[in-house]
N, C-alpha and C positions, 0 to 999 in steps of 0.2 A: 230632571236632575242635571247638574252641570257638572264640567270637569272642575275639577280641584286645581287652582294653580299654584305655581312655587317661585320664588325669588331666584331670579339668577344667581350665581355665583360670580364672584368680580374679583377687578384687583386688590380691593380690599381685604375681601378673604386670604387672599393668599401672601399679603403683608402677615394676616394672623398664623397662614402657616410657616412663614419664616421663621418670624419669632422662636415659634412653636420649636422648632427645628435650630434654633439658637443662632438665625442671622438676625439681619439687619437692612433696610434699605440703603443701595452705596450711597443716596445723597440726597437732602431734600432740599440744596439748596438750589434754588429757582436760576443764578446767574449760570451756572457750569451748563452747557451747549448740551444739546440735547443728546450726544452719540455717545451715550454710557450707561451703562447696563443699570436693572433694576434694583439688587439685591448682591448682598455678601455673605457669605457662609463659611467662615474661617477663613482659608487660603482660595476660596472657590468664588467665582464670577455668574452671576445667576440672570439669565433675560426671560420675562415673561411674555408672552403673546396671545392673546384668548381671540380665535376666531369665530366673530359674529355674523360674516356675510354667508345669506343665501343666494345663489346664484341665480336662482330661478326669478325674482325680484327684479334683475338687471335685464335692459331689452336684448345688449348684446350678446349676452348667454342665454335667451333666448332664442335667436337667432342659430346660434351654434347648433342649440338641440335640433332645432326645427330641420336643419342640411343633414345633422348626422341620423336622425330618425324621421323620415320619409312617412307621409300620412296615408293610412290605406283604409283609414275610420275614422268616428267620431271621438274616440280616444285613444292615443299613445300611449304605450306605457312604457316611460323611460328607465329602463330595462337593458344594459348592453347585451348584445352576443358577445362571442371571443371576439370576432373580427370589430367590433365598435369600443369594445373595452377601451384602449390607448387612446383614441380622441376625446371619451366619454371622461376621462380621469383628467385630460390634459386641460379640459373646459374647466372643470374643478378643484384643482389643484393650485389655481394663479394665487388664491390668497394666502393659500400655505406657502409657496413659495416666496412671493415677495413679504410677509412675517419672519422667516428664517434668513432670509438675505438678509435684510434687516437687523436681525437679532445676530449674527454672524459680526457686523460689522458692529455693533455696541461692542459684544467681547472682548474682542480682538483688542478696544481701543481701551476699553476697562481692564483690561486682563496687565495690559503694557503699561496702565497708571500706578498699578497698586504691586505687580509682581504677582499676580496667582497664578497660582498652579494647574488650576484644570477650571474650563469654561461649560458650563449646562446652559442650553438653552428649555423651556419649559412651554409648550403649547398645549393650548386647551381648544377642543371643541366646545363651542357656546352657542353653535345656532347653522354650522354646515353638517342639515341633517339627513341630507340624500345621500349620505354617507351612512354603512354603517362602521362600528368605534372601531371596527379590523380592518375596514378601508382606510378609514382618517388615518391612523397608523401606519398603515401601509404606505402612503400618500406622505405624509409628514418624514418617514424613514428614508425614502428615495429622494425628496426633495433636498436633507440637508445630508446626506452624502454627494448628488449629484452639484446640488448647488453653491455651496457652503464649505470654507476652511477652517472658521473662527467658532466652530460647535465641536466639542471632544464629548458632549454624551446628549444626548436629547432622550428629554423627558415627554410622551404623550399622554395627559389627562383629556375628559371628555365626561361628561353626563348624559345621560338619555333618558327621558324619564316617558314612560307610557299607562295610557289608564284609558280602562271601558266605562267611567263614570261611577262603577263599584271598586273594581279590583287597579290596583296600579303596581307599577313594578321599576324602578329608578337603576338604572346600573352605572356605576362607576367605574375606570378604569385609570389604573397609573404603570403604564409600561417604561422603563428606562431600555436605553440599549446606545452602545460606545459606535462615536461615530469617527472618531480620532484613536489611535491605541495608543495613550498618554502614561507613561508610568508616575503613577501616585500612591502613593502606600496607601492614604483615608479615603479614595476612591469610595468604594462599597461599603464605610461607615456615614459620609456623606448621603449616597443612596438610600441608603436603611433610615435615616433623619427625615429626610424629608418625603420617605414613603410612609414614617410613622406619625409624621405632622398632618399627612394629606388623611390620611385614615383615621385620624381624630377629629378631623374639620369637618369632613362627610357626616360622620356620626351624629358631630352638635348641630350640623345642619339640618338632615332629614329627624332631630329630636324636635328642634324649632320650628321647621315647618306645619309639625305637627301640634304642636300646644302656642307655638304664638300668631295670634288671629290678626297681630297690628303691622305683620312686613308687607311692605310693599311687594305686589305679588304682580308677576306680568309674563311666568314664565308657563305655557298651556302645554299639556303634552302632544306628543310628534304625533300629527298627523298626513295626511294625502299633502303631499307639497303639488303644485300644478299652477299651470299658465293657461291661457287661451288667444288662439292665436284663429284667424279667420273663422270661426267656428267650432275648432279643433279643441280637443284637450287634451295636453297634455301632461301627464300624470307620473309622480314617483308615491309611490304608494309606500306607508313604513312596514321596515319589517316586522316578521312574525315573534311572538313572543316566546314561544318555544312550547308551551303546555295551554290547552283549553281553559276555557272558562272556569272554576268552580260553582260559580251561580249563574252565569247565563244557561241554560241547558239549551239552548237551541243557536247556540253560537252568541258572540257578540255583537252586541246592537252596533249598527250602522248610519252613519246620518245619512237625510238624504236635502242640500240644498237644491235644487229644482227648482226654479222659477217657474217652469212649466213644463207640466209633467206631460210625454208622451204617453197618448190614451190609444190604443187603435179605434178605428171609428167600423165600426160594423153592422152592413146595413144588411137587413135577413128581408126578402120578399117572396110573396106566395109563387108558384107555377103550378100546374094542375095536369094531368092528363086528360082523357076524353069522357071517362065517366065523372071524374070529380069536376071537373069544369061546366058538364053540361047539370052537376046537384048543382054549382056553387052558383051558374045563372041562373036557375030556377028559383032559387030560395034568399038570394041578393037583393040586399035594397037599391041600391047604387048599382044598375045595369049596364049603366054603362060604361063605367068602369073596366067592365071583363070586354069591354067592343062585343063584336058582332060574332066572333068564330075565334075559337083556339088558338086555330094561324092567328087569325086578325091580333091576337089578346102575345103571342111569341112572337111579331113583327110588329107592337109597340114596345114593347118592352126594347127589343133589338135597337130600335127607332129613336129610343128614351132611354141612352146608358145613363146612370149615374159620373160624371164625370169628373175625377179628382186627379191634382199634380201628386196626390200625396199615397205614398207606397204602403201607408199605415189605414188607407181609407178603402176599405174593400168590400164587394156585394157578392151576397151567399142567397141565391135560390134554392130554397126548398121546394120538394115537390110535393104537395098533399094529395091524398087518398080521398076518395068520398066517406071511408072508417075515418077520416080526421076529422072531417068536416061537420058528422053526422052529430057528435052532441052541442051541438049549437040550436039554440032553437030558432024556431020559424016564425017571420025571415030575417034574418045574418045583416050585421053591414058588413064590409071591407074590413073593421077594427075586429072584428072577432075572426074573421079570416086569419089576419096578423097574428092574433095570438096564436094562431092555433100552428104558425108557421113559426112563430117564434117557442113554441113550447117541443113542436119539431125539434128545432136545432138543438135547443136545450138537451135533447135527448141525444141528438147524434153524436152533440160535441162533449158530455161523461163519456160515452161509450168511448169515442177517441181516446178522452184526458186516462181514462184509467187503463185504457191498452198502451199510453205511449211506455216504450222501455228503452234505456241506455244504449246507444251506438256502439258495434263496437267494429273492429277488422274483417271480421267473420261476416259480415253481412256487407255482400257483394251485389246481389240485384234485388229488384223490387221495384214498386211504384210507390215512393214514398215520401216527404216531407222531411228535411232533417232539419232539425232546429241548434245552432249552437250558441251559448250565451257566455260573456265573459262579466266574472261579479269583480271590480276592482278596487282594491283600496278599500277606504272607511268609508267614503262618500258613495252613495249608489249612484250619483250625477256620474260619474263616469262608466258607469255600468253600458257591454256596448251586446247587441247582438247580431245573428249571421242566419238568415233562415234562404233554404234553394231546396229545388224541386228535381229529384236523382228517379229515373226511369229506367229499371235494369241497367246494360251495361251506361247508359247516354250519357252523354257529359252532364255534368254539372249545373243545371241553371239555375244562377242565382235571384233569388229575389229580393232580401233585403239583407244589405253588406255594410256590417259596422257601425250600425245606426243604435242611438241612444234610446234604450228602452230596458226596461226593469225585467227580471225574468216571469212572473206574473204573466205581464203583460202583451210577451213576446210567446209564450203559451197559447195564452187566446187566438191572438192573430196567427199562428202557425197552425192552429187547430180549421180554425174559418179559411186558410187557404188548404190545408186537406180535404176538406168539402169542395172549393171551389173546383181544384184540380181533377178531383173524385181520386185521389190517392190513398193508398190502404191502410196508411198508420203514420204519425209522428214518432219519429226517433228522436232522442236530444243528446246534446252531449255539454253540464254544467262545467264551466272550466272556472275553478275557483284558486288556480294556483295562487293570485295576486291577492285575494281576495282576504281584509279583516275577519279575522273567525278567534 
């Protein structure tokens, strides 16, 4: 199933909401110098500006994130604290702000050709969507108070349109708010026109999206905006839509692009004590495999690590009983050994999965495994996990910190190093704040 796409909205459209609204374009004649406004609206000077840049696109604003969000995993989640917020807005804001300067200075110059009485500037979100529409707001409102002399009311529109491939949900917004206190008597009839042009554009818009199959469509809903930078991801995940699925019951589907998926690799091998070692040489075909003595058979092994760079590649000796070994018939190779080591684990590692329970405060010692994973955004490519090894009061020892792994997956291998460690249980703790649901 694919998403559904939609046609941007342009300056076109909002030629038809002028109209609508009973202006007019101030000029379509091509010689008159570019520093004059869009549109007329009676006595009123009207500039449009529809901002398309993602900042995440540019390397420089790349850069930016990369100093203000410090890597401490395989993925970031650009996310400010308080103390990050004013850098985080200031990164994001350049194209709002030089828009409105811009649109300031058309006014000003429109405003002084014709005689109007009060100047709107009109910006639109079209594509800065690491924002949400009460940031851009926000952002657009400070921008042309702090920046700007030649805007007496700014207008913020914006679209956002979202979809799990079933359900989708488009929001619009048109917020006005006086950035100059101009006295105009048709002020707030002005306002009311072109809030009642805008809310009829929308309307035939999301009608036509829906019954005409021949627009030009290239507009896909917000998802995981992200860069990658040495290995790194960096991720703005969209926000939430406010209510669950009606037909996903188990949350909404996720993609996951993955080039290559992180698998743990888990290698399970026999070990024996004294009675089952001296059934398993008795009845082995391959004798010499087990060496000469017990010792001999736990100082090859010792002799003979399995040896990997990789944190996700790990070996789990099982111990078998001569009861394990015994419905094998006579005599065994090494592969029916394995199974019987491997049908072991099998059992160790339910009894694990179904005893792990939720982390919480309250649990202060123990010899335990704690597993934490973080599921982010729409794509599980950014999905990171945190797995360390807690012994009563001890420090902390980490095992594996921030690395890309699906939670599935980070289970198993958290399960096969409680074996290794001989630790009493997995604990987990799902952190799905970020996370598409």
């Amino acid at each position: 199933m694919e998403y559904l796409q939609f046609s941007s909205l342009t300056e076109k459209d909002f030629d038809e909401i002028i109209v609508d609204a009973g202006g007019r374009r101030y000029t379509d004649d091509l010689k008159i110098q570019e520093l004059n406004c869009d549109y007329i609206l009676e006595d009123v000077v009207i500039e449009l500006k529809i901002i398309e840049e993602e900042p995440l696109g540019k390397k420089e604003k790349q850069q930016k994130f990369i100093e203000l969000f410090p890597a401490n995993a395989d993925t970031v989640i650009l996310y400010p604290s308080e103390e990050q917020k004013y850098k985080y807005f200031k990164i994001l804001e350049s194209p709002i702000q030089k828009a409105l300067k811009k649109a300031s200075k058309q006014l000003q110059e429109s405003a002084k050709n014709i005689n109007a009485k009060l100047r709107i500037a009109i910006i639109m979100n079209n594509g800065l969507y690491m924002v949400s529409k009460d940031e851009f707001r926000e952002m657009a409102i400070k921008r042309a108070k702090n920046d700007t002399s030649g805007i007496d009311i700014l207008i913020v529109c914006s679209m956002y349109y979202y979809s799990d491939k079933f359900d989708m949900r488009i929001f619009f917004d048109f917020y006005d708010i006086e950035i100059n206190n101009i006295e105009y008597k048709n002020k707030k009839l002005i306002i009311d026109k072109l809030r009642l042009a805008w809310n009829s554009k929308t309307e035939k818009y999301m009608t036509e999206q829906m019954s005409n199959m021949n627009l030009s469509r290239s507009k896909e809903p917000i998802q995981d905006l992200f860069f990658e930078s040495n290995g790194i991801r960096y991720v703005k995940p969209p926000i939430q839509w406010g209510k669950s699925s009606g037909f996903w019951k188990d949350g909404r589907p996720r993609e996951d692009s993955r080039q290559k998926e992180t698998i743990p690799d888990i290698i399970v091998l026999p070990v024996f004590d004294e009675v089952s070692y001296h059934y398993a040489k008795k009845y082995i075909i391959q004798k010499e495999l087990l060496q000469n003595s017990l010792k001999d058979y736990f100082k090859w092994i010792e002799d003979n690590p399995i040896k990997s760079e990789s944190k996700f590649k790990v070996v789990v000796y099982i111990a078998l009983t001569k009861e394990d070994l015994h419905n094998n018939k006579h005599p065994f190779s090494i592969n029916d050994i394995q199974k019987c080591a491997n049908l072991r684990y099998e059992t160790l590692f339910k009894k694990i999965q179904t005893s792990m329970i939720e982390y919480s405060d309250k649990i202060d010692k123990g010899n335990f495994i704690l597993l934490e994973t973080q599921e982010i955004g729409i794509n599980q490519a950014n999905d990171i996990a945190y797995i360390s090894h807690i012994e009563d009061d001890k420090k902390q020892n980490w095992i594996i910190e921030g690395k890309h792994i699906k939670y599935e997956h980070a289970v198993a291998l958290a399960i096969a190093l409680c074996l290794i460690i001989k630790a009493e249980r997995v604990y987990y703790i799902r952190n799905e704040d970020f996370k598409w649901s």
